[in-house]
N, C-alpha and C positions, 0 to 999 in steps of 0.2 A: 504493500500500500504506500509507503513511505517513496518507495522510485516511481512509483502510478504520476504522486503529487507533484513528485521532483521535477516531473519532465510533463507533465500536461501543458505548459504552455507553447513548449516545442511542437508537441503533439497538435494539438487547434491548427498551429500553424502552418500542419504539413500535411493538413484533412487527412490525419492517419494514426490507428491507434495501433503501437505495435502490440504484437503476440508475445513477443520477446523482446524486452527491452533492454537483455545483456547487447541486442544488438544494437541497439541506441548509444548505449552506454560505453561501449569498444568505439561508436565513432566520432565518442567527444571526447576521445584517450588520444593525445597527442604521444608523441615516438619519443620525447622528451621521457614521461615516464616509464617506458622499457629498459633506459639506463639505468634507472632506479629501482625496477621490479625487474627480472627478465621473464616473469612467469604470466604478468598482464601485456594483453593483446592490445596492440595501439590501433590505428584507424587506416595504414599506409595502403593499406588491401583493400577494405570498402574506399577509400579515396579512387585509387586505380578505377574500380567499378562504377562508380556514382557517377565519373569523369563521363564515362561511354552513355550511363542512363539520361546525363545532363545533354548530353551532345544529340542523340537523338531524340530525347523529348523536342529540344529546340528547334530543331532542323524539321519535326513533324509540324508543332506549331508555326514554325513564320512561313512554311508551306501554304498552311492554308489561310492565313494571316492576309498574305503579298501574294496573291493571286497573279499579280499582274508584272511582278518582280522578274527580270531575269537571274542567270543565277549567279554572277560575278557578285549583285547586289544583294543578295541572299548571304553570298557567305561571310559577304563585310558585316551585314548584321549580325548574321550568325556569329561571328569572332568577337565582336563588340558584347553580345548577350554572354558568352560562355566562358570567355578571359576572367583572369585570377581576379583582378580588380572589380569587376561586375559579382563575384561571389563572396568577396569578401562585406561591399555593401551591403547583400541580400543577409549573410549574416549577422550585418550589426543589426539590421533591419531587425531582425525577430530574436535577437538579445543571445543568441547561442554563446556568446564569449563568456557570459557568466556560468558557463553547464561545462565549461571545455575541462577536461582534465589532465591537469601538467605539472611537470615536476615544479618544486619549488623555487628553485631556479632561476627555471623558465617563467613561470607567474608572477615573478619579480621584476623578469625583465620585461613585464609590459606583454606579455603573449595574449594574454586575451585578446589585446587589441590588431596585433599584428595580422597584417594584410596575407600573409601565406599561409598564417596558423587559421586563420577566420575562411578563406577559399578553400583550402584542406578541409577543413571541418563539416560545411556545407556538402561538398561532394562526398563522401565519407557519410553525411545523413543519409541524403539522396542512393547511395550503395546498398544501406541498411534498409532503408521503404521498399527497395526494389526487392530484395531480400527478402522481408517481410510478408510482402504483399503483390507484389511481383510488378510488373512494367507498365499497370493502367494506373496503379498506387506511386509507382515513382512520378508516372506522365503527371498525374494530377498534382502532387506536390510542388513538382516542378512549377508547373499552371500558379499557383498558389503564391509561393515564393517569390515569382517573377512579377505577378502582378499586373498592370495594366503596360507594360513595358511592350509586351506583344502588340498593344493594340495602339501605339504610339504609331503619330506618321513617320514616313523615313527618315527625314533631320531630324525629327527628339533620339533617335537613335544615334545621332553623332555625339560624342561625347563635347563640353562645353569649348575644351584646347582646340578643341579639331573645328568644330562650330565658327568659332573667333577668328581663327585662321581664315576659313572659309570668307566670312564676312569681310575681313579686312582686306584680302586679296582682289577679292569681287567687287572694291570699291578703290582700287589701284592704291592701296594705302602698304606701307612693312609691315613686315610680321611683326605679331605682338612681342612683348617685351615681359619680362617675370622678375622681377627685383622683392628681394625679403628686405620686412620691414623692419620686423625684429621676430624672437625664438621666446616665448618664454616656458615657465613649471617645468618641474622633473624631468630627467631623462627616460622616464618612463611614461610618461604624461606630459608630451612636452606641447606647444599651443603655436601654430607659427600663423605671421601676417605674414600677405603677401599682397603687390599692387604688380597689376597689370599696366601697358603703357602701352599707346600705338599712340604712332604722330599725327596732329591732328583732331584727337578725340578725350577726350577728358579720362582721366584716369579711374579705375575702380580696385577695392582692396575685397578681400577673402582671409578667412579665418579656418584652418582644418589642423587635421594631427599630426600631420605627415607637410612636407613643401610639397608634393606631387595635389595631395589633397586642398591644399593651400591656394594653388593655381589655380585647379579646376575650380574653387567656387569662387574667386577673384575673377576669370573669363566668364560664370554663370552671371556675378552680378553685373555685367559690364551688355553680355546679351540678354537680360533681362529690362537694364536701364534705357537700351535704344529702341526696344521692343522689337528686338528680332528671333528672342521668346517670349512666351509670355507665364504666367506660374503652372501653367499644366504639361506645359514641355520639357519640367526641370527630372 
């Protein structure tokens, strides 16, 4: 009952209730603690798996999504939807970093938060569902997870850097510019500014955990302020 409770919010999350939730629980066991235990199962094998249920769930979805899509344009989205980056959002999205299990360590040094430990984790779910419940249970999660991302036009699908680019190129203007404004808190929690700069155009700053995260929401506020997105494209 106690792991029922522990992981019901994962569970809502992934419209799936496992039968076995040793296999939930193997795929929020990061490899971190195998150095510690060698007798607990880490997640590196349902990650391999989850990797493949991710990749065709998606490739099923934007099929029938982009009817009208060829497929050079299919597989840019496809790589944008199923990259490390796009899985590690989806896990902070429904809070997995607080479930992950890692050595001491590692949970020191900020792993919950880390972008490989969080896209690891994710696919490694999605191995377990499939597992579970087999390949309509993984589809759906998937479906689930991903959220209205599917059903985005094809620019919400460019990521904000790429977007920015886009726009600033198409109006004869230099590629943008990324300048940190400062770093602050912990090294394990650390907080960076960032201001973007194209010549010409009035500047805009971003706030994330990461400089890569920093940028991209510094290029969102910057195409959100000219209205070349608007809040449902983010």
């Amino acid at each position: 009952m106690a792991r029922a409770r522990k992981y019901a919010d994962l569970e809502t999350a992934l419209g799936h209730k496992f039968k076995d939730r040793k296999l939930l629980e193997r795929a929020l066991t990061h490899a971190s603690v195998r150095s510690v235990s060698s007798k607990r199962l880490d997640n590196e094998r349902l990650e391999f798996l989850g990797d493949r249920v991710l990749g065709l769930a998606v490739a099923e979805m934007l099929h029938g999504a982009l009817p009208d899509h060829q497929e050079g344009e299919l597989a840019r989205y496809f790589n944008r939807l199923v990259r490390g980056a796009t899985c590690a959002v989806v896990g902070r999205e429904v809070g997995i970093g607080q479930h992950l299990i890692l050595s001491d360590s590692e949970a020191n040094a900020g792993g919950r938060d880390k972008d490989t430990i969080l896209s690891d984790a994710v696919e490694a779910v999605l191995g377990a569902v499939f597992i579970d419940g087999g390949f309509d249970a993984g589809s759906e999660a998937v479906r689930r997870l991903w959220g209205d991302r599917f059903e985005l036009t094809a620019n919400s699908f460019i990521d904000a850097k790429s977007a920015l680019q886009e726009w600033a190129q198409g109006r004869g203007k230099p590629l943008p510019q990324y300048a940190e404004i400062s770093r602050e808190g912990p090294d394990h929690a650390p907080r960076f500014v960032t201001e973007v700069r194209i010549k010409g155009v009035k500047s805009a700053q971003g706030v994330g955990a990461s400089k890569r995260h920093a940028e991209q929401a510094a290029a969102s506020t910057l195409l959100l302020r000219e209205g070349v997105w608007d809040k449902d494209s983010k």
